[in-house]
C-alpha positions in Angstrom: -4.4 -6.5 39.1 -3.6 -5.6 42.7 -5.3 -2.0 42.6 -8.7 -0.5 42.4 -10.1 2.7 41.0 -12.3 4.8 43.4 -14.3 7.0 40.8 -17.3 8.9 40.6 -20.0 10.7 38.9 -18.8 14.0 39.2 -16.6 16.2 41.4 -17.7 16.0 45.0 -19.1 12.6 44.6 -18.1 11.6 47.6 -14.2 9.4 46.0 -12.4 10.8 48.9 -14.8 9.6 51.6 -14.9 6.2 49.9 -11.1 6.1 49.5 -10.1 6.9 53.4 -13.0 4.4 54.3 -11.3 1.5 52.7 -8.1 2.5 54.1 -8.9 3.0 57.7 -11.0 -0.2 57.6 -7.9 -1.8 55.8 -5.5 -0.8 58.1 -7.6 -1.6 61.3 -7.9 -5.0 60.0 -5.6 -6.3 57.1 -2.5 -5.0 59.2 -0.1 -8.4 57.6 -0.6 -6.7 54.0 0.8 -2.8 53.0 -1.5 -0.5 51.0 -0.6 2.2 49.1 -2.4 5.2 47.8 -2.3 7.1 44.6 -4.2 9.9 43.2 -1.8 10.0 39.9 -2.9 13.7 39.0 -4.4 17.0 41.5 -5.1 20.2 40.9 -5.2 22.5 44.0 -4.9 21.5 47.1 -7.3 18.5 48.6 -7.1 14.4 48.4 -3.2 14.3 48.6 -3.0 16.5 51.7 -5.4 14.6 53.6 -4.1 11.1 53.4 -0.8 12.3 53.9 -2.3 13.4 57.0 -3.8 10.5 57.8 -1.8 8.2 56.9 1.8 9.5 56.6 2.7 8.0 52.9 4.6 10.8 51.2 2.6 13.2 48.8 5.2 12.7 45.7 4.4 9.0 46.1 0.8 9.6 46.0 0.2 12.8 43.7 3.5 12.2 40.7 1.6 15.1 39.1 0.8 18.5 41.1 -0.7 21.5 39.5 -1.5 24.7 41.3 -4.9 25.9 40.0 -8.3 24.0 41.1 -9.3 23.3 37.4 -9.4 20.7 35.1 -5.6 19.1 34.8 -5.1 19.8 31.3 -6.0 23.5 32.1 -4.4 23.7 35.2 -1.3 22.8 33.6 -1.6 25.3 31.0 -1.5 27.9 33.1 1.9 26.5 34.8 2.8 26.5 31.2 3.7 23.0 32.0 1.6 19.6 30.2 0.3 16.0 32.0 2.9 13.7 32.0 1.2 10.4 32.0 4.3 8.4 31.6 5.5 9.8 35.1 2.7 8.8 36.3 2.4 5.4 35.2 5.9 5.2 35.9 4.9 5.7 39.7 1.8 3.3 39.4 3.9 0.2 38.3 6.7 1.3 41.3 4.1 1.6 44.4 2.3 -1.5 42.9 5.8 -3.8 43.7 6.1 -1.7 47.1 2.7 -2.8 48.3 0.3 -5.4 48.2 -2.7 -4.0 47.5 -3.5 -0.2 45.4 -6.2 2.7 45.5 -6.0 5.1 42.8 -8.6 8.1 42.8 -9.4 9.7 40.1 -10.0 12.9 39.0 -13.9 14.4 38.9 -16.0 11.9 37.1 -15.0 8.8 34.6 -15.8 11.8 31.7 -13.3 14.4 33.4 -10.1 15.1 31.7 -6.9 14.2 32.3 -5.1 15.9 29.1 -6.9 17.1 26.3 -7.2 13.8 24.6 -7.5 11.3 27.7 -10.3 10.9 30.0 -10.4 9.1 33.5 -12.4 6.3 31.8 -9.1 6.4 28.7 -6.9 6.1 32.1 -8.8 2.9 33.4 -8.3 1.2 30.0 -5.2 1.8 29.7 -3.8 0.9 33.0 -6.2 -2.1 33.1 -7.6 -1.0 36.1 -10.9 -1.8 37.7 -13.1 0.3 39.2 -15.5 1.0 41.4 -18.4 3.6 41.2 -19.5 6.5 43.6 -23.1 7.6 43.5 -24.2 11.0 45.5 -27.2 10.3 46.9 -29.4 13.0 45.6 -32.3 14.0 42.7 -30.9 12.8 39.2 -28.7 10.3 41.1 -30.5 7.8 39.0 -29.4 9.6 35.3 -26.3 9.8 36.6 -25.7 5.7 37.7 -27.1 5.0 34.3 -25.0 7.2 32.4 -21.8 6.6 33.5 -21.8 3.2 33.8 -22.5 3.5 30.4 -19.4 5.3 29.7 -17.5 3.0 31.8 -19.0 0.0 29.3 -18.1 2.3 25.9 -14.7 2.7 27.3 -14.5 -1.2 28.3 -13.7 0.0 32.2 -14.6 -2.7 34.9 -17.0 -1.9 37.0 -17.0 -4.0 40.3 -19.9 -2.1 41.6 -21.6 1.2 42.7 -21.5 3.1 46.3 -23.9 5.1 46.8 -23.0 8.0 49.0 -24.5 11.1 51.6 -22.7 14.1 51.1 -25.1 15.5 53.1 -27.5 14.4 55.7 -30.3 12.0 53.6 -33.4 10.8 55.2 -34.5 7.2 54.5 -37.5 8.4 52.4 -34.7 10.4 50.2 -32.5 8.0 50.2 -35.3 5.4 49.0 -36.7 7.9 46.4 -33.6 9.8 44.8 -31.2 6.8 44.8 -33.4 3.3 45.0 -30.6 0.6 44.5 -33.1 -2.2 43.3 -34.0 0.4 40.4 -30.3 1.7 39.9 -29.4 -2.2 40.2 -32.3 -3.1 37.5 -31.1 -0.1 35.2 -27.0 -0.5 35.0 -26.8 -4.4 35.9 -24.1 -3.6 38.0 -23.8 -4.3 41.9 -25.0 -2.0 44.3 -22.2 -2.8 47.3 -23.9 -0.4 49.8 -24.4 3.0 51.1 -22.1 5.5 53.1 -24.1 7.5 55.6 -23.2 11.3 56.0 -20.1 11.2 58.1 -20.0 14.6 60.4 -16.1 14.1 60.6 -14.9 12.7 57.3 -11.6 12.1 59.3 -12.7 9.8 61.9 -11.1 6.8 61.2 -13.0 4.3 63.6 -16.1 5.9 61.9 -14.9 5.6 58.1 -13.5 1.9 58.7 -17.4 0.9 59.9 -19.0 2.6 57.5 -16.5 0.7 55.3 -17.6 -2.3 57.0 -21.1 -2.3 55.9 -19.8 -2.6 52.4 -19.7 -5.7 50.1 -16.3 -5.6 50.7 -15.5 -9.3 49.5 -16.1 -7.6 45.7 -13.4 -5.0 46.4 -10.9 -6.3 48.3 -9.0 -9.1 46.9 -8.1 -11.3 49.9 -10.4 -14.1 51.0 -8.8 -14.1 54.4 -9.4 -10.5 55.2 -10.9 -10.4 59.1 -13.7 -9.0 59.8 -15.1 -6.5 62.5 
């Protein structure tokens, strides 16, 4: 599978910042191989906006399915008396992944947030076989909340490649060491702890997003051995 999942605990994990991180450090040094981007389903305006922005790909390409209201999708679409056509988006996902060589698709909230009333992002991972990697906000219950959706991700047979863990705000070492310790989070999920993202004052800095992307475990995201380095 040439794509990866960014997802997350929860909304405001920190996806977006892990998304444009691996695309600034992929297009600052993997410029012989295309990437595309995809978040197959928004509601309100955010994530598509701002890597059309930065990155010029066209928002149709990388939002099929648009809803006005910031709610849930199913909701939002309820309201636009309109429902989430999956099919148009999976439709999309197998077109971009011929256009390009390599695929981030972001989901929606956590891997328990809804995509229709019966599908969840972890149904969406199964289904398009996709794996995926896991954001962690670095704060108190961050622990819980590693444990407990990686436990979802098993129950719904999802991938996991590994965890981020992530500042959304400004973390001293002593908080980072005490609300989100990655030997414990490591011990507890037995899943790979690739690294952290500092708190990024300018989430649209690309030189800054592409080094904090550097002090990743990229090797277990990435897919090409020959990838350079910085």
């Amino acid at each position: 599978m040439n794509a990866l999942l960014i997802t997350g605990t929860d909304t405001d994990a920190g996806k977006t910042v892990l998304t444009t991180a691996l695309i600034a450090y992929w297009k600052k040094y993997c410029t012989t191989r295309s990437l595309g981007i995809m978040k197959p389903v928004q509601s309100g305006v955010g994530d598509r906006e701002l890597y059309n922005h930065l990155f010029t790909q066209p928002q149709e390409e990388i939002t099929p399915l648009y809803f006005e209201a910031p709610l849930a999708p199913p909701l939002a679409a309820e309201q636009e008396g309109r429902r989430v056509d999956l099919e148009k988006a999976w439709q999309t996902f197998g077109a971009l992944r011929l256009k390009y060589d390599w695929m981030l698709v972001e989901g929606v909230g956590g891997l328990g947030s809804p995509i229709t009333r019966e599908t969840t992002v972890a149904d969406l991972a199964w289904d398009w076989r996709l794996p995926a990697v896991l954001v962690v906000p670095v704060k108190l219950g961050a622990i819980g909340q590693a444990v407990a959706n990686v436990a979802l991700a098993r129950m719904a047979r999802v991938h996991l490649k590994g965890i981020v863990l992530n500042c959304v705000h400004p973390r001293s070492e002593a908080e980072i060491a005490n609300w989100a310790p990655a030997d414990l989070i490591q011990s507890l999920t037995s899943i790979p702890i690739l690294g952290l993202i500092p708190h990024l004052s300018d989430p649209t800095d690309l030189d800054k997003l592409a080094q904090a992307a550097s002090n990743l475990e990229l090797e277990r995201l990435i897919p090409y051995s020959t990838l350079m380095t910085p």
